[in-house]
Residue frames as qw, qx, qy, qz and C-alpha x, y, z in Angstrom:
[[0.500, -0.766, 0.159, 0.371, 42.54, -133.25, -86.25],
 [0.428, 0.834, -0.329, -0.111, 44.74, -131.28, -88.57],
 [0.885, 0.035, -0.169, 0.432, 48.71, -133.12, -89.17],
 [0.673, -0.227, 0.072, 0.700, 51.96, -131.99, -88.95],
 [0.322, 0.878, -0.004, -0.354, 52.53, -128.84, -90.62],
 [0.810, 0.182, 0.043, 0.555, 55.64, -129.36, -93.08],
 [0.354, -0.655, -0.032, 0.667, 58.62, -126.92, -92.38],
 [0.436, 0.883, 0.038, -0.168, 59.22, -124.12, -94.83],
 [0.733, 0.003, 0.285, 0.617, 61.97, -123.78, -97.41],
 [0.105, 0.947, -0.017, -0.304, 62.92, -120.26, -98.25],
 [0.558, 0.131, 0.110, 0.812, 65.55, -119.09, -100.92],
 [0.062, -0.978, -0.050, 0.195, 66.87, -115.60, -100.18],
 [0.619, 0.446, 0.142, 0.631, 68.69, -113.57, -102.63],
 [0.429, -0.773, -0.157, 0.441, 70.91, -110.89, -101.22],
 [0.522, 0.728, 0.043, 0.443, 72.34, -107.91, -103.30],
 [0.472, -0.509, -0.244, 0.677, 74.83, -105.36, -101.08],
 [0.177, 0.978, 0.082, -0.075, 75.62, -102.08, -101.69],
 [0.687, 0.592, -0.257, 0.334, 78.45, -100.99, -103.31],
 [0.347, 0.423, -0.673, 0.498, 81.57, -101.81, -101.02],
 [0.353, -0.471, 0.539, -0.603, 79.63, -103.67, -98.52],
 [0.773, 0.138, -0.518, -0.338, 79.79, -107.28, -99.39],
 [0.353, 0.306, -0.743, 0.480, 81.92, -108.03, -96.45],
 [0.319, -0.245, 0.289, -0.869, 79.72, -106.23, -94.40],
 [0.723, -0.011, -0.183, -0.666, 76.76, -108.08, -95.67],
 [0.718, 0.052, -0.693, 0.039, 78.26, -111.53, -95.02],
 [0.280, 0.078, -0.696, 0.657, 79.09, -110.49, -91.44],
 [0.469, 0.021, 0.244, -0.848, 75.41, -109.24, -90.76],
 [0.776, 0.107, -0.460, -0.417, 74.49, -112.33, -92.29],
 [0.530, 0.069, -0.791, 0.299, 76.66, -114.92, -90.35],
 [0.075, 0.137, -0.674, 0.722, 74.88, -112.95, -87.21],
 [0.491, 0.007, 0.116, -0.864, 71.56, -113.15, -87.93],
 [0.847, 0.023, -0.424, -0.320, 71.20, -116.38, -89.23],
 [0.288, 0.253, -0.780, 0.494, 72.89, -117.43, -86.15],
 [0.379, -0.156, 0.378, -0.830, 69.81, -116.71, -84.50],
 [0.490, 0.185, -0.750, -0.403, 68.06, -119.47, -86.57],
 [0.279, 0.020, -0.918, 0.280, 68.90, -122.55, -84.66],
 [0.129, 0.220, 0.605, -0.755, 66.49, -120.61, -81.66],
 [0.520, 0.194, -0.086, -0.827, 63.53, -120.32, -83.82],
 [0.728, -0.062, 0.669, -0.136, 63.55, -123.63, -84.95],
 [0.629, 0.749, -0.098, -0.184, 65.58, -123.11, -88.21],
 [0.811, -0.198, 0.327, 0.443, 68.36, -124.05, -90.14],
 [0.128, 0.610, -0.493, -0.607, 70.86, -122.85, -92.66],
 [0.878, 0.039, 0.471, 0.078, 70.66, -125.81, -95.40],
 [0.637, 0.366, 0.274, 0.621, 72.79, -123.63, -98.18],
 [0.340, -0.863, 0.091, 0.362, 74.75, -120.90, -98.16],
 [0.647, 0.374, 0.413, 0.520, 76.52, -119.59, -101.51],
 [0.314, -0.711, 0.044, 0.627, 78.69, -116.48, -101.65],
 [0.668, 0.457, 0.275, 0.519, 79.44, -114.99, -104.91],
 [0.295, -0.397, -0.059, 0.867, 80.82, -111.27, -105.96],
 [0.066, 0.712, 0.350, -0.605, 78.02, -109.74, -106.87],
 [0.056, 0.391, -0.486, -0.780, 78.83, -108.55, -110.88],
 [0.020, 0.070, 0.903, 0.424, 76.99, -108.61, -113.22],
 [0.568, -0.204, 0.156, -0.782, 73.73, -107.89, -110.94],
 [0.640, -0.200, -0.740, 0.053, 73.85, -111.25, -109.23],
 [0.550, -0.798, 0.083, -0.234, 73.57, -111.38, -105.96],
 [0.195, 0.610, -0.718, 0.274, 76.46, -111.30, -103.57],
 [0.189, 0.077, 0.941, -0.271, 74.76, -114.69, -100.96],
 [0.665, 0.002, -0.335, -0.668, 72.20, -116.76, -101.85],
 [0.161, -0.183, 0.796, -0.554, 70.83, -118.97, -99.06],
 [0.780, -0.222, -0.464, -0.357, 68.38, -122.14, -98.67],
 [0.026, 0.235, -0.774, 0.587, 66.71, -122.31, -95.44],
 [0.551, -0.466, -0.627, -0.293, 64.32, -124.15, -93.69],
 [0.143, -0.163, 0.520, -0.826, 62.17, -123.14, -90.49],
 [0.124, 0.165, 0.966, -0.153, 59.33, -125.17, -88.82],
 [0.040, 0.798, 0.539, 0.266, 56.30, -122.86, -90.11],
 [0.073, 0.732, 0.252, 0.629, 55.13, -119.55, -90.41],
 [0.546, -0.837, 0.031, 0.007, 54.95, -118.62, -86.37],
 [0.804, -0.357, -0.024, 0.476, 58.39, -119.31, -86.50],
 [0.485, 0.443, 0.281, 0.700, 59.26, -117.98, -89.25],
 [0.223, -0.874, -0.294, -0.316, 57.20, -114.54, -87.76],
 [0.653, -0.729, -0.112, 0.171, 59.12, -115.21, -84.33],
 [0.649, 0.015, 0.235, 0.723, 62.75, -115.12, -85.98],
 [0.257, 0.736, 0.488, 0.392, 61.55, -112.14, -87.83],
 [0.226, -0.858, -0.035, -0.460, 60.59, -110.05, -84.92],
 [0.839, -0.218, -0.421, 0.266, 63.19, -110.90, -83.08],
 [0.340, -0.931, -0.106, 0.077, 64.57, -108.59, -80.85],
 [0.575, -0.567, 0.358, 0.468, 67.99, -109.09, -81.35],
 [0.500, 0.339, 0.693, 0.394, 67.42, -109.44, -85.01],
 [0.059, 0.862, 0.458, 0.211, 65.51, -106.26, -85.04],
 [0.490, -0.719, 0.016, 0.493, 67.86, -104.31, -83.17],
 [0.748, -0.158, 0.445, 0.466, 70.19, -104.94, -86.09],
 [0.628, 0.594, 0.489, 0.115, 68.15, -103.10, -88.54],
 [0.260, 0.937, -0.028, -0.231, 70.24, -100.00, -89.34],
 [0.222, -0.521, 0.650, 0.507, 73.33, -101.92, -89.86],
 [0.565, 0.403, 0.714, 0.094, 70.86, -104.54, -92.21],
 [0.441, 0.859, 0.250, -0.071, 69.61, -101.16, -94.41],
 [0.186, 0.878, -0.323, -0.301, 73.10, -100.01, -94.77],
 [0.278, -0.447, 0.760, 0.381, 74.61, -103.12, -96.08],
 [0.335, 0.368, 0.855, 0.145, 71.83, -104.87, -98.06],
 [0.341, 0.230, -0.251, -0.876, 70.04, -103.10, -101.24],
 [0.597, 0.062, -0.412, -0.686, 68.03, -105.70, -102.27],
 [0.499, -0.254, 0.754, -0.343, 66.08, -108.56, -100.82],
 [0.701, 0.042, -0.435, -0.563, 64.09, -111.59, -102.35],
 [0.153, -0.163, 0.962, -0.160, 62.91, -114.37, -100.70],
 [0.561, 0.204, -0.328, -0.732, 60.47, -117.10, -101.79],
 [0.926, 0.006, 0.228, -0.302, 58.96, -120.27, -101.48],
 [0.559, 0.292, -0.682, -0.371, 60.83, -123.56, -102.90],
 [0.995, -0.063, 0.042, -0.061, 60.48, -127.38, -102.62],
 [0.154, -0.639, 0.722, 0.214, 64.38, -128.34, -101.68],
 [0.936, 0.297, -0.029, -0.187, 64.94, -131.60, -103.93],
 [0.404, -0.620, 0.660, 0.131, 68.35, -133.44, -103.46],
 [0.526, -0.076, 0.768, 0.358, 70.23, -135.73, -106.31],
 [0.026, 0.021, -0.735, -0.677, 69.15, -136.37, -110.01],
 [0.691, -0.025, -0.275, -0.668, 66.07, -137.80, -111.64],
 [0.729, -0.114, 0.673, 0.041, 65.37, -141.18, -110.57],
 [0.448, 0.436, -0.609, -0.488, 66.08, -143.22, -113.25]]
């Protein structure tokens, strides 16, 4: 009998379009609101301004596996969202990590 699965960790890197950084943070604060209901979390959450060709939020999150991940995804309310999503966000990335908390041991 298989275990546990372990929950994913995503980092997502968010770019806006020019003069919609606001925008993007407020389409952000609603979507990841949705989270919680999937069985996710925020676990960082890191605004910057965007110069330079950084991104303008950059966000470590965790969700209980892939179905969830899927379920959040296609969410209806989430999906609904998508023409305000294409006009405030130019660029996505998101990606695997391994979250790690404190130093080295020593």
């Amino acid at each position: 009998m298989p275990g546990p699965q372990k929950p994913l960790h995503l980092c997502c890197l968010l770019w806006a379009h020019a003069d919609t950084a606001e925008a993007l943070t407020r389409y952000e604060d609603t979507v990841l609101g949705l989270l919680p209901g999937h069985g996710g979390a925020v676990l960082s959450r890191v605004i910057g301004d965007g110069h330079g060709g950084t991104p303008h939020e950059v966000q470590i999150l965790r969700i209980a596996d892939r179905g969830a991940l899927d379920a959040y995804l296609a969410d209806p309310r989430r999906v609904a969202l998508a023409d305000e999503r294409d006009r405030v966000i130019a660029r996505t990335e998101v990606f695997d990590v391994d979250v790690r908390t404190g130093g080295p041991a020593t």
